[in-house]
C-alpha positions in Angstrom: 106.6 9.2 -153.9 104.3 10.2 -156.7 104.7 9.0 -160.0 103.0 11.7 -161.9 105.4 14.0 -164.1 103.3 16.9 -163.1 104.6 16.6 -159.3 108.2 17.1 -160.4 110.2 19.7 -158.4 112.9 22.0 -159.0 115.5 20.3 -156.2 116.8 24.3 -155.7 115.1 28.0 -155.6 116.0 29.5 -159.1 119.7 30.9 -158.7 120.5 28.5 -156.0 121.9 25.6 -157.9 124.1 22.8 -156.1 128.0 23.5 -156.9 130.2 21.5 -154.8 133.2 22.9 -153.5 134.3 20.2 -151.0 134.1 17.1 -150.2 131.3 17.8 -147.3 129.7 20.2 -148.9 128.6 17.4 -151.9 128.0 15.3 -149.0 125.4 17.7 -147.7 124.3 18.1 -151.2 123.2 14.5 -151.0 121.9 14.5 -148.0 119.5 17.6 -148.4 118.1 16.0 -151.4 117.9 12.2 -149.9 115.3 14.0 -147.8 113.3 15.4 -150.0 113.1 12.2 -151.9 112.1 10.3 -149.0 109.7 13.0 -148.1 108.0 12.5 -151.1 109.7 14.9 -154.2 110.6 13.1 -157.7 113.7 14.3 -158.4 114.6 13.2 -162.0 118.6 12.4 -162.6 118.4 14.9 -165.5 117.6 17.3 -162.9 122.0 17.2 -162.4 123.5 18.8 -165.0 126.7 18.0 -166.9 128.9 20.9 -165.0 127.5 19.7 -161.9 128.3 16.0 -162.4 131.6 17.3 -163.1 131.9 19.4 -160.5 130.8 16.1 -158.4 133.2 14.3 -159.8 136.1 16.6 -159.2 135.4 16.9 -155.4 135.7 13.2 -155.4 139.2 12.9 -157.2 140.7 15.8 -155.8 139.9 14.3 -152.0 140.9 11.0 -153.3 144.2 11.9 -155.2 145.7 14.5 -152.9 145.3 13.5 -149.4 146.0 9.3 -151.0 149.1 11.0 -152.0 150.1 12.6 -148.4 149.3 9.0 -146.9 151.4 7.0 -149.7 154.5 9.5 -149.2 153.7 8.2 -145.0 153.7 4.3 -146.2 157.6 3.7 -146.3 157.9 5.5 -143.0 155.1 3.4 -141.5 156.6 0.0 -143.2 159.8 1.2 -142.1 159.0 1.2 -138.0 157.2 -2.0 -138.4 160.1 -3.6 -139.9 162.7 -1.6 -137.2 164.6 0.0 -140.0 163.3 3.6 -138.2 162.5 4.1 -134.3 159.6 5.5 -133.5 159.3 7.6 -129.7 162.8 7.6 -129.8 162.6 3.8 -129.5 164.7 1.1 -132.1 163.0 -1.7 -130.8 158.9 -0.4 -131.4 156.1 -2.0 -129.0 152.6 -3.3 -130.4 151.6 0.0 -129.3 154.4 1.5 -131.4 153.3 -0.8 -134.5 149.8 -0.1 -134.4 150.4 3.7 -133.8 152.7 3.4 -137.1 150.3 1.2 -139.5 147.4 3.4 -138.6 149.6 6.3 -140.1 149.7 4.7 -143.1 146.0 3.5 -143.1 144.1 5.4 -140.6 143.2 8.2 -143.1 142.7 5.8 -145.9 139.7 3.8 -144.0 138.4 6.9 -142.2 137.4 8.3 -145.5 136.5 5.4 -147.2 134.1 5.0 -143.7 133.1 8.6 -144.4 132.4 8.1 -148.1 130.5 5.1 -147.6 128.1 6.4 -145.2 127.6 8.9 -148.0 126.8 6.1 -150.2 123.8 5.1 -148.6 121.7 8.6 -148.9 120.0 7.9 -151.8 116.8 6.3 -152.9 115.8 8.0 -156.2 117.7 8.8 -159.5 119.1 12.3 -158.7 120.6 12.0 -155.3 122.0 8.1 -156.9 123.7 10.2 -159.9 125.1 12.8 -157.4 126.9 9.6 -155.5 128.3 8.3 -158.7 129.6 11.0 -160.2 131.1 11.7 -156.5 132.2 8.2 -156.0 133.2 8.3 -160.3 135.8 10.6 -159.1 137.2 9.1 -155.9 137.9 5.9 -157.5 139.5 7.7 -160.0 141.9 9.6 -158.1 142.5 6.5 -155.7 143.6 4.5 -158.5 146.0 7.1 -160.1 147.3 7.8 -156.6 148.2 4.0 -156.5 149.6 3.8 -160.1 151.7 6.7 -159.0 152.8 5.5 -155.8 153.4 2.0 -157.1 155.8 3.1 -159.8 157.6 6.3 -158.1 158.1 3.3 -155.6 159.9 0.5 -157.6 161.5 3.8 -159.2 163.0 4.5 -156.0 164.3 1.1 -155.9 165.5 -0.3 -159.3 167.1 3.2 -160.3 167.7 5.7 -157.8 168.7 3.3 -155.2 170.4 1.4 -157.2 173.8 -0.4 -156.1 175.8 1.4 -159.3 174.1 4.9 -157.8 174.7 4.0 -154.2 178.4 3.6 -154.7 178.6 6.6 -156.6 176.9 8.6 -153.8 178.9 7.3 -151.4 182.0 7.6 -153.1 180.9 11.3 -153.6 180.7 11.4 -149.8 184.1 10.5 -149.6 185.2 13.0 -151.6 183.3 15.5 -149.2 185.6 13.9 -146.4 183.0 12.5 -144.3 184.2 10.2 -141.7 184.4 6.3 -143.6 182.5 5.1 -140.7 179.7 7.5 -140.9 179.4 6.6 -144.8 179.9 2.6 -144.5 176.9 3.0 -141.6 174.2 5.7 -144.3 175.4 2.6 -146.9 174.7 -0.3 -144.8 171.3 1.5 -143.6 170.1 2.1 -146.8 170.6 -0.7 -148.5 169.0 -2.6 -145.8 165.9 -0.3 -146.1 165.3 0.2 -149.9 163.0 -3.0 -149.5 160.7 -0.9 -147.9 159.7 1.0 -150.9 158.6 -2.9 -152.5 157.2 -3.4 -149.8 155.4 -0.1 -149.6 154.0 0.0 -152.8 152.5 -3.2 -152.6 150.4 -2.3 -149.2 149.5 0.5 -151.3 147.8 -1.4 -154.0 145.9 -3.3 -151.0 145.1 -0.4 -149.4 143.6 1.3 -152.2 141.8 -2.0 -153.3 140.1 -1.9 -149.7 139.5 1.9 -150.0 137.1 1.7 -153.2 135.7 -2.0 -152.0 134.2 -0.2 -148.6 132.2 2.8 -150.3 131.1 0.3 -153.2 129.8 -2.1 -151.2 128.0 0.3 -149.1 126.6 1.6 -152.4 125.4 -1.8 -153.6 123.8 -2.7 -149.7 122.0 0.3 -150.5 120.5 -0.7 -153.5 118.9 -3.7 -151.8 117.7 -1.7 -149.2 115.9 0.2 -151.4 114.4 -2.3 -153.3 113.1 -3.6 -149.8 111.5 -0.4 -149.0 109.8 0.2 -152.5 108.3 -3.5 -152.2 107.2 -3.3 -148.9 105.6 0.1 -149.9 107.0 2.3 -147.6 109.1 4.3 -150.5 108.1 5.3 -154.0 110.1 6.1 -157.0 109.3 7.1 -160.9 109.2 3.8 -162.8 
Protein backbone atom coordinates (compact mmCIF):
# COMPACT_ATOMS: atom_id res chain seq x y z
CA UNK A 1 0.00 0.00 0.00
CA UNK A 2 1.38 3.34 -0.85
CA UNK A 3 2.34 5.73 1.62
CA UNK A 4 1.98 8.89 -0.17
CA UNK A 5 -1.01 11.22 1.02
CA UNK A 6 -1.57 12.01 -2.63
CA UNK A 7 -2.85 8.26 -3.32
CA UNK A 8 -5.62 8.58 -0.74
CA UNK A 9 -9.17 7.45 -1.91
CA UNK A 10 -12.58 8.36 -1.27
CA UNK A 11 -13.64 4.53 0.21
CA UNK A 12 -17.31 5.49 -1.60
CA UNK A 13 -18.68 7.34 -5.01
CA UNK A 14 -19.90 10.83 -3.70
CA UNK A 15 -23.52 10.12 -2.34
CA UNK A 16 -22.79 6.62 -1.57
CA UNK A 17 -21.63 6.70 1.98
CA UNK A 18 -21.54 3.47 4.25
CA UNK A 19 -24.74 3.62 6.74
CA UNK A 20 -25.27 0.39 8.41
CA UNK A 21 -28.44 -0.82 9.00
CA UNK A 22 -27.77 -4.45 10.20
CA UNK A 23 -25.59 -6.37 11.56
CA UNK A 24 -24.45 -7.97 7.98
CA UNK A 25 -24.76 -5.20 6.24
CA UNK A 26 -21.69 -3.48 8.54
CA UNK A 27 -20.18 -6.78 8.05
CA UNK A 28 -20.06 -6.32 4.36
CA UNK A 29 -19.11 -2.85 5.00
CA UNK A 30 -15.87 -4.25 6.35
CA UNK A 31 -15.40 -6.57 4.15
CA UNK A 32 -15.70 -4.36 0.88
CA UNK A 33 -13.23 -2.05 2.34
CA UNK A 34 -10.69 -4.99 3.79
CA UNK A 35 -10.36 -5.44 0.04
CA UNK A 36 -9.53 -2.46 -1.11
CA UNK A 37 -6.98 -2.07 1.53
CA UNK A 38 -5.31 -5.21 0.68
CA UNK A 39 -5.52 -4.27 -2.87
CA UNK A 40 -3.61 -1.41 -2.35
CA UNK A 41 -6.04 1.85 -1.22
CA UNK A 42 -5.03 3.97 1.95
CA UNK A 43 -8.00 4.41 3.66
CA UNK A 44 -7.39 6.89 6.57
CA UNK A 45 -9.65 6.21 9.84
CA UNK A 46 -10.84 9.84 9.60
CA UNK A 47 -12.25 8.65 6.43
CA UNK A 48 -15.39 7.21 9.10
CA UNK A 49 -17.19 9.76 10.34
CA UNK A 50 -18.76 10.46 13.79
CA UNK A 51 -22.50 9.47 12.61
CA UNK A 52 -21.09 6.51 11.00
CA UNK A 53 -19.12 5.25 13.94
CA UNK A 54 -22.26 5.67 15.66
CA UNK A 55 -24.27 4.12 13.44
CA UNK A 56 -21.45 1.18 13.74
CA UNK A 57 -21.87 1.11 17.03
CA UNK A 58 -25.58 0.90 17.27
CA UNK A 59 -25.76 -2.10 14.88
CA UNK A 60 -23.38 -3.75 17.35
CA UNK A 61 -25.52 -3.07 20.63
CA UNK A 62 -28.76 -3.48 19.27
CA UNK A 63 -27.64 -7.30 17.88
CA UNK A 64 -25.99 -7.72 21.07
CA UNK A 65 -28.67 -6.48 23.56
CA UNK A 66 -31.92 -7.75 21.94
CA UNK A 67 -31.38 -11.18 20.70
CA UNK A 68 -28.80 -11.66 24.45
CA UNK A 69 -32.07 -10.76 25.91
CA UNK A 70 -34.33 -13.51 23.91
CA UNK A 71 -31.47 -16.12 24.86
CA UNK A 72 -31.29 -15.02 28.77
CA UNK A 73 -35.27 -15.09 29.10
CA UNK A 74 -34.33 -19.14 27.41
CA UNK A 75 -31.58 -19.66 30.31
CA UNK A 76 -33.97 -20.78 33.24
CA UNK A 77 -35.86 -22.98 30.86
CA UNK A 78 -32.51 -24.49 29.63
CA UNK A 79 -31.10 -24.78 33.43
CA UNK A 80 -34.33 -25.99 34.29
CA UNK A 81 -34.34 -29.46 31.89
CA UNK A 82 -30.83 -29.96 32.83
CA UNK A 83 -31.61 -30.05 36.40
CA UNK A 84 -35.19 -32.11 35.64
CA UNK A 85 -37.31 -29.47 37.24
CA UNK A 86 -39.06 -29.25 33.31
CA UNK A 87 -39.37 -32.25 30.80
CA UNK A 88 -38.33 -31.77 27.61
CA UNK A 89 -40.01 -34.09 24.42
CA UNK A 90 -42.54 -34.89 26.82
CA UNK A 91 -39.80 -36.64 28.80
CA UNK A 92 -39.18 -36.00 33.05
CA UNK A 93 -36.16 -37.90 32.97
CA UNK A 94 -34.06 -35.92 29.80
CA UNK A 95 -31.26 -38.01 27.81
CA UNK A 96 -27.63 -36.53 26.97
CA UNK A 97 -29.38 -35.85 23.86
CA UNK A 98 -32.08 -34.03 25.71
CA UNK A 99 -29.32 -32.08 27.78
CA UNK A 100 -27.34 -31.02 25.06
CA UNK A 101 -30.44 -30.11 22.85
CA UNK A 102 -31.45 -27.83 26.04
CA UNK A 103 -27.94 -26.12 26.89
CA UNK A 104 -27.37 -25.33 23.26
CA UNK A 105 -30.77 -23.27 23.66
CA UNK A 106 -29.38 -21.38 26.00
CA UNK A 107 -25.84 -21.04 24.33
CA UNK A 108 -26.18 -21.96 20.82
CA UNK A 109 -27.05 -18.43 19.63
CA UNK A 110 -24.68 -16.77 22.08
CA UNK A 111 -21.42 -18.63 20.39
CA UNK A 112 -22.90 -18.63 16.89
CA UNK A 113 -22.65 -14.96 16.90
CA UNK A 114 -19.80 -14.41 18.76
CA UNK A 115 -18.25 -17.05 15.88
CA UNK A 116 -19.86 -14.74 13.44
CA UNK A 117 -18.55 -11.56 14.86
CA UNK A 118 -15.19 -12.81 15.24
CA UNK A 119 -14.70 -13.82 11.80
CA UNK A 120 -15.65 -10.16 11.20
CA UNK A 121 -12.89 -9.21 13.44
CA UNK A 122 -10.25 -10.35 11.30
CA UNK A 123 -11.09 -8.20 7.93
CA UNK A 124 -9.02 -5.55 8.65
CA UNK A 125 -5.42 -4.45 8.00
CA UNK A 126 -5.53 -0.65 7.79
CA UNK A 127 -7.00 2.21 10.08
CA UNK A 128 -10.45 2.54 8.49
CA UNK A 129 -11.74 -0.89 8.08
CA UNK A 130 -9.92 -1.48 12.15
CA UNK A 131 -12.17 1.74 13.27
CA UNK A 132 -15.25 0.28 11.51
CA UNK A 133 -14.61 -3.18 13.76
CA UNK A 134 -14.34 -1.16 16.90
CA UNK A 135 -16.91 0.95 16.80
CA UNK A 136 -18.96 -2.37 15.78
CA UNK A 137 -17.40 -4.50 18.29
CA UNK A 138 -17.66 -0.97 20.91
CA UNK A 139 -21.30 -1.57 20.68
CA UNK A 140 -21.69 -5.36 20.98
CA UNK A 141 -19.74 -5.46 24.15
CA UNK A 142 -21.81 -2.86 25.18
CA UNK A 143 -25.07 -4.30 24.75
CA UNK A 144 -23.76 -7.83 25.95
CA UNK A 145 -22.82 -6.48 29.13
CA UNK A 146 -26.02 -4.52 29.92
CA UNK A 147 -27.92 -7.58 28.72
CA UNK A 148 -26.06 -9.54 31.59
CA UNK A 149 -26.47 -6.72 34.26
CA UNK A 150 -30.09 -6.94 33.40
CA UNK A 151 -30.46 -10.59 33.37
CA UNK A 152 -28.29 -10.98 36.49
CA UNK A 153 -30.48 -8.70 38.57
CA UNK A 154 -34.18 -9.28 37.05
CA UNK A 155 -32.79 -12.84 38.05
CA UNK A 156 -31.92 -12.70 41.89
CA UNK A 157 -35.10 -10.23 41.58
CA UNK A 158 -37.08 -13.11 40.76
CA UNK A 159 -35.72 -14.89 43.54
CA UNK A 160 -35.20 -12.83 46.77
CA UNK A 161 -38.57 -10.84 46.19
CA UNK A 162 -41.04 -12.16 43.86
CA UNK A 163 -40.46 -15.62 44.84
CA UNK A 164 -40.15 -15.02 48.00
CA UNK A 165 -41.54 -17.55 50.83
CA UNK A 166 -43.77 -14.49 52.44
CA UNK A 167 -45.08 -13.90 48.60
CA UNK A 168 -45.35 -17.64 47.89
CA UNK A 169 -47.75 -18.26 50.79
CA UNK A 170 -49.62 -15.28 49.95
CA UNK A 171 -50.16 -16.59 46.38
CA UNK A 172 -51.10 -19.64 47.38
CA UNK A 173 -53.28 -18.78 49.97
CA UNK A 174 -54.96 -16.57 47.27
CA UNK A 175 -55.34 -19.76 45.32
CA UNK A 176 -57.23 -21.10 48.00
CA UNK A 177 -59.41 -18.57 48.13
CA UNK A 178 -60.11 -19.30 44.32
CA UNK A 179 -61.07 -22.91 45.46
CA UNK A 180 -58.45 -24.76 43.65
CA UNK A 181 -58.17 -28.24 44.67
CA UNK A 182 -55.35 -28.25 47.97
CA UNK A 183 -53.52 -30.86 46.14
CA UNK A 184 -53.16 -29.08 43.02
CA UNK A 185 -51.82 -25.89 45.13
CA UNK A 186 -49.51 -27.97 47.73
CA UNK A 187 -47.98 -29.60 44.21
CA UNK A 188 -47.46 -25.56 41.99
CA UNK A 189 -45.93 -24.78 45.81
CA UNK A 190 -43.68 -27.68 46.21
CA UNK A 191 -42.64 -27.20 42.38
CA UNK A 192 -41.78 -23.83 42.65
CA UNK A 193 -40.05 -23.66 45.44
CA UNK A 194 -37.91 -26.41 44.33
CA UNK A 195 -37.20 -24.51 40.95
CA UNK A 196 -36.59 -20.84 42.04
CA UNK A 197 -32.78 -21.93 42.32
CA UNK A 198 -32.80 -21.92 38.77
CA UNK A 199 -33.05 -18.28 38.35
CA UNK A 200 -29.30 -18.24 40.73
CA UNK A 201 -28.35 -20.53 38.92
CA UNK A 202 -29.34 -18.92 35.56
CA UNK A 203 -27.91 -15.70 36.11
CA UNK A 204 -24.69 -16.91 36.98
CA UNK A 205 -24.29 -19.03 33.50
CA UNK A 206 -25.26 -15.80 32.16
CA UNK A 207 -22.41 -13.89 33.42
CA UNK A 208 -20.14 -16.82 31.94
CA UNK A 209 -21.80 -16.89 28.94
CA UNK A 210 -21.43 -13.39 28.25
CA UNK A 211 -17.76 -13.28 29.51
CA UNK A 212 -17.07 -16.05 26.74
CA UNK A 213 -19.22 -14.13 24.19
CA UNK A 214 -16.93 -10.80 24.20
CA UNK A 215 -13.48 -13.04 24.96
CA UNK A 216 -14.12 -14.95 21.32
CA UNK A 217 -14.50 -11.75 19.00
CA UNK A 218 -11.63 -10.02 21.07
CA UNK A 219 -9.28 -12.44 20.81
CA UNK A 220 -9.95 -12.88 17.24
CA UNK A 221 -9.39 -9.13 16.92
CA UNK A 222 -6.06 -9.14 18.78
CA UNK A 223 -4.76 -12.60 16.51
CA UNK A 224 -5.47 -10.28 13.92
CA UNK A 225 -3.24 -7.69 14.87
CA UNK A 226 -0.30 -10.09 14.88
CA UNK A 227 -1.11 -11.23 11.70
CA UNK A 228 -0.87 -8.08 10.39
CA UNK A 229 2.15 -7.16 11.78
CA UNK A 230 3.49 -10.41 10.13
CA UNK A 231 2.38 -9.50 6.79
CA UNK A 232 3.69 -5.73 6.90
CA UNK A 233 7.24 -7.15 8.01
CA UNK A 234 7.38 -9.77 5.65
CA UNK A 235 6.37 -7.08 3.04
CA UNK A 236 3.61 -8.60 1.56
CA UNK A 237 1.10 -5.66 3.05
CA UNK A 238 1.66 -1.90 3.39
CA UNK A 239 0.04 0.54 5.58
CA UNK A 240 0.43 4.59 6.22
CA UNK A 241 3.02 4.99 9.03
Amino acid sequence: MAKDDATDIIPMPAGQEIHPKGLLEAISFIEQNFSNELGGAVLKDTFLTTKQRLEFFEVGFRSAFVSGLVSALLTPIAVGVIERYIPIFGDADPSRFDMVFAFMLAVGYSLGFAVFLAYACTKFVGGYTRAMIRNLLGGVVTGAVLKAILAFLGFHFLYFVVLSDVNMQKGAQLLYKAHIPRNAVVSAYRWIADFKPVFLTSAWFILGVTFVFILIPTVSMLLARLRNRKLIKAGLVHVED
